[in-house]
N, C-alpha and C positions, 0 to 999 in steps of 0.2 A: 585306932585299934585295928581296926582292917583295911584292908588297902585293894582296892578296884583292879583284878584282873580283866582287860579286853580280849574276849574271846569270839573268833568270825564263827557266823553260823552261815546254812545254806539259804535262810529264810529273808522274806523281803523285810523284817524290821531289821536288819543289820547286826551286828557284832550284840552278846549280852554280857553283861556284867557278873563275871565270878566274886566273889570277894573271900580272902585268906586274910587268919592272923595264927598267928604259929602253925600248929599242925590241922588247923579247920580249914575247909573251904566250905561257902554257902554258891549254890548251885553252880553246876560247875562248867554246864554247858552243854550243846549237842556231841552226839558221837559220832562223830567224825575223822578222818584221821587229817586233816586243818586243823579242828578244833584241836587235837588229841596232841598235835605237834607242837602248838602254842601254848596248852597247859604246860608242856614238858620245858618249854622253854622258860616260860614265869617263873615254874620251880626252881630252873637249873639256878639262874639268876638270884635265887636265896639261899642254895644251897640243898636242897632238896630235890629227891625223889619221890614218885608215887610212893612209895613203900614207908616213905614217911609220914605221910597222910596217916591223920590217927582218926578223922573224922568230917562226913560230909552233911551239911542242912541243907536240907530240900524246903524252899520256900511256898511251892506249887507243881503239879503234875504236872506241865507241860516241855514237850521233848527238849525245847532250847534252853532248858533250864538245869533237867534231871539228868540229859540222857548219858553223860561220863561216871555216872555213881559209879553203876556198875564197874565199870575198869577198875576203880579205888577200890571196892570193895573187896574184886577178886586180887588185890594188893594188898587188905586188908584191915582198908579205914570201915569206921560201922558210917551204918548210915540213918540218918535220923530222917523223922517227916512225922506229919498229920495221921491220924487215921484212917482218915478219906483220900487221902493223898497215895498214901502206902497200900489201899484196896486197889488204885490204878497203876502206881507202877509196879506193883508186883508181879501186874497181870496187865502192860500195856497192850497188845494185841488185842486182849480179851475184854479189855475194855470200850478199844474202839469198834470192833463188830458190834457190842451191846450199843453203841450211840448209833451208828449205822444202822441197824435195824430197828431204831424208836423214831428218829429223824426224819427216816423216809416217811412212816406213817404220819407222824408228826407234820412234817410240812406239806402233803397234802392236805390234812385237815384245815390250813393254815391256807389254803388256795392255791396252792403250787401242781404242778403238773407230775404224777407220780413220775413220769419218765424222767423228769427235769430233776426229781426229789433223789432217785437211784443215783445218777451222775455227779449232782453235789456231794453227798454223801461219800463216794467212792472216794473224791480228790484226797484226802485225807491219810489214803493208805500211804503217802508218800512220807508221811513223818517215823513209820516203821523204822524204817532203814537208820534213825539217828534215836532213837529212843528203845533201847534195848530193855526188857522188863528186869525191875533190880529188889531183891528183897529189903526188908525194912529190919537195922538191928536194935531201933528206942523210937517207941514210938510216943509222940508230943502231944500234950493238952494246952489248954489255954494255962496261962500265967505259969509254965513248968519252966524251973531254972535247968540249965546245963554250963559247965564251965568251958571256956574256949581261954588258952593262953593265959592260963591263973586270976581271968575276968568273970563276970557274972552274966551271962545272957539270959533273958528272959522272953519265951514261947509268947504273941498274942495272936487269938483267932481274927483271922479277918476275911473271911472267905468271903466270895462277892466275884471279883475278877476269874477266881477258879474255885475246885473244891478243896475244902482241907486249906486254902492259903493261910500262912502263918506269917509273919512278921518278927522278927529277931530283934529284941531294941536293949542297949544297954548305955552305960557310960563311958566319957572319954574326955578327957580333960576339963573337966565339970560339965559338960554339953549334956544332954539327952536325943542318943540316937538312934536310929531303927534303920536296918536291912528291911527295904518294903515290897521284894518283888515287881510283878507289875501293876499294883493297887494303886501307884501314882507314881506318874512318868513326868519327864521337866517339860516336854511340848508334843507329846502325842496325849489326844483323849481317850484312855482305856476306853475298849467295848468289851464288858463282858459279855463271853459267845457261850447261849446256850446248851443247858446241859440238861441232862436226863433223869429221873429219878436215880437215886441211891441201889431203889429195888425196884424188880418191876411190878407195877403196880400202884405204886405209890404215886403223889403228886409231883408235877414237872415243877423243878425248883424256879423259884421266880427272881433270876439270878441279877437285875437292874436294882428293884428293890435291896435289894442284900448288901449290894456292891454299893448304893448309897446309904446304907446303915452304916456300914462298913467306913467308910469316909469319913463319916461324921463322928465316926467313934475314935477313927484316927486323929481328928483335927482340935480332938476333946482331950489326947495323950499330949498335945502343945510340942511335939519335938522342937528344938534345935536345927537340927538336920536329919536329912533321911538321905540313904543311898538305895538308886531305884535299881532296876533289873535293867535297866537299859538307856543308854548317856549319861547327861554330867549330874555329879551329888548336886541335891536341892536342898537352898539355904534359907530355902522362908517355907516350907513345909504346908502350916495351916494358908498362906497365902493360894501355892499353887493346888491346895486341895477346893479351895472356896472356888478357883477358875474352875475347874474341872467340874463340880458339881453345879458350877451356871451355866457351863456347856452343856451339861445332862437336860437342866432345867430349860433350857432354851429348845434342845433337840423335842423335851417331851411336849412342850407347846404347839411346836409344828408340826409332830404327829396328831394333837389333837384336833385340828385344824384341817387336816386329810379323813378325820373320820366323818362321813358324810352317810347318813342312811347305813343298813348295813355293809359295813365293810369289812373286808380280812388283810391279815398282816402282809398278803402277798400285794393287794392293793395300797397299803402304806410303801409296803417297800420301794414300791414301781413308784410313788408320787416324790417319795423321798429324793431316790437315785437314778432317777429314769434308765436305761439301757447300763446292764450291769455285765460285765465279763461274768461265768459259771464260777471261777474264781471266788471272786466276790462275794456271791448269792449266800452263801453259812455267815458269815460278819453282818450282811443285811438285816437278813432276817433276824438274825440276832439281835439287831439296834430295833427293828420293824417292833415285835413280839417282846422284847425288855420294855419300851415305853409304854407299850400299850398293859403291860404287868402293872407298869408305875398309874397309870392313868385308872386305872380297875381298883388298884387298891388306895385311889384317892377319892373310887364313888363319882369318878367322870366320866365312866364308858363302863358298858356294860357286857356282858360276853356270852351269848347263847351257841347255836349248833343251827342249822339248817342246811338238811339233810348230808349229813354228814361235815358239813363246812361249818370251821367255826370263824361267826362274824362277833363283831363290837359294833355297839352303837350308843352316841351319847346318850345320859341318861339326864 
């Protein structure tokens, strides 16, 4: 039913997978004018124009995914997404200052060097430039039908990897299949990279945990096949989800095993990865503070504050 456009992005995961069947595209790519050139060509190749575009799925907020709506849009396909999803690209910019300014606080509390927390932080602006803010014209729930190509698509929440991520799964010659984003990849291990509250105020989502519900609720749906957000369709589905969650289950182990006395996530992270480029430091800390969520809410490590620093210690 749908057929895998490769589209280059600027980013080090490589090329992401668009995917089209009549006049839908599900995520469509970075905005770029590479990216933009290559869309036009996939098109041309069917026949098709932007202008044909009646409608774009946004699977997840992030730039390598969303960032061409807009163009469609102002050509005038609607664009669909999450609720949470459509809070941040409606308002990308203003989204990432709000992560920018919890992060920095954030990863100091977490042992990090405010100076060193500003500079992480900052790298980020650089996805701007491909992810232009785009409005939302239907916004999606869990189990919500829409029709693509006189087929049945059906919405599931699966957020975990990001916020609002949805999952697209329908039929195709008796198979059961799903568009998964990047909730499961054929041989990279998703890191979900922490996020922020919703609102300010509220509690920092405990995005490892999630992203392992998440999994297991995918691997409970039994597809067929799944087409991920980036390389080749996967054809044992619950298989590469069961790896992927003993990779989780392996990493959470050896974090547990760095918790020695009190320690903070910035002390995981250095035992984990010793000497990391500033690059790096946001995915770290991410994998650092996701286990240690996992290991908290298993009743293995326990997480106070000391003076101002927040440490874990087994319990």
């Amino acid at each position: 039913m749908f057929k895998r456009l490769s589209i280059p992005t600027p980013f080090q995961v490589g090329p992401v997978n668009a995917y089209i069947s009549g006049r839908t595209i599900v995520d469509p790519g970075p905005d770029s004018e590479e990216s933009w050139s290559t869309m036009l060509d996939e098109l041309e190749k069917r026949d098709l124009s932007p202008t044909d575009i009646e409608q774009i799925l946004v699977t997840h907020p992030h730039p390598d995914h969303f960032g061409l709506a807009r163009r469609f849009r102002d050509d005038g396909a609607r664009v669909f997404a999450s609720p949470a999803t459509s809070r941040i690209i409606e308002n990308f910019e203003g989204r990432l200052a709000y992560e920018q300014s919890f992060f920095v606080d954030c990863f100091e509390r977490h042992g990090m060097a405010r100076s060193t927390a500003e500079t992480v932080t900052e790298l980020p602006e650089v996805y701007l430039e491909y992810s232009p803010s785009c409005e939302t014209d239907r916004l999606l729930e869990e189990g919500e039908k829409l029709t693509v190509a006189g087929e049945t698509v059906r919405a599931r929440d699966a957020a975990g990897h990001a916020p609002g991520e949805l999952v697209f799964e329908y039929e195709h010659a008796g198979d059961e299949e799903a568009i998964v984003g990047d909730q499961i990849l054929p041989d990279i291990t998703p890191n979900p990279l922490l996020q922020p509250p919703a609102e300010e105020g509220d509690p920092r989502p405990r995005v490892l945990p999630a992203f392992n519900d998440s999994l297991d609720r995918l691997r409970g749906r039994e597809y067929d096949r799944v087409l991920p957000g980036h390389r080749e369709v996967i054809d044992r589905p619950s298989e590469r989800i069961g790896e992927i969650r003993e990779s989780h289950d392996e990493r959470t182990e050896n974090v547990l095993e760095l918790v020695d006395g009190k320690t903070t996530a910035m002390d995981v992270m250095e035992g984990l990865f010793g000497d990391l480029p500033l690059t790096e430091y946001f995915p770290g800390m991410s994998e650092a503070v996701g286990h240690l969520d996992v290991l908290e809410r298993r009743s293995e490590v326990q997480r106070s504050e000391r003076g101002g620093v927040v440490v874990y210690e087994r319990t």
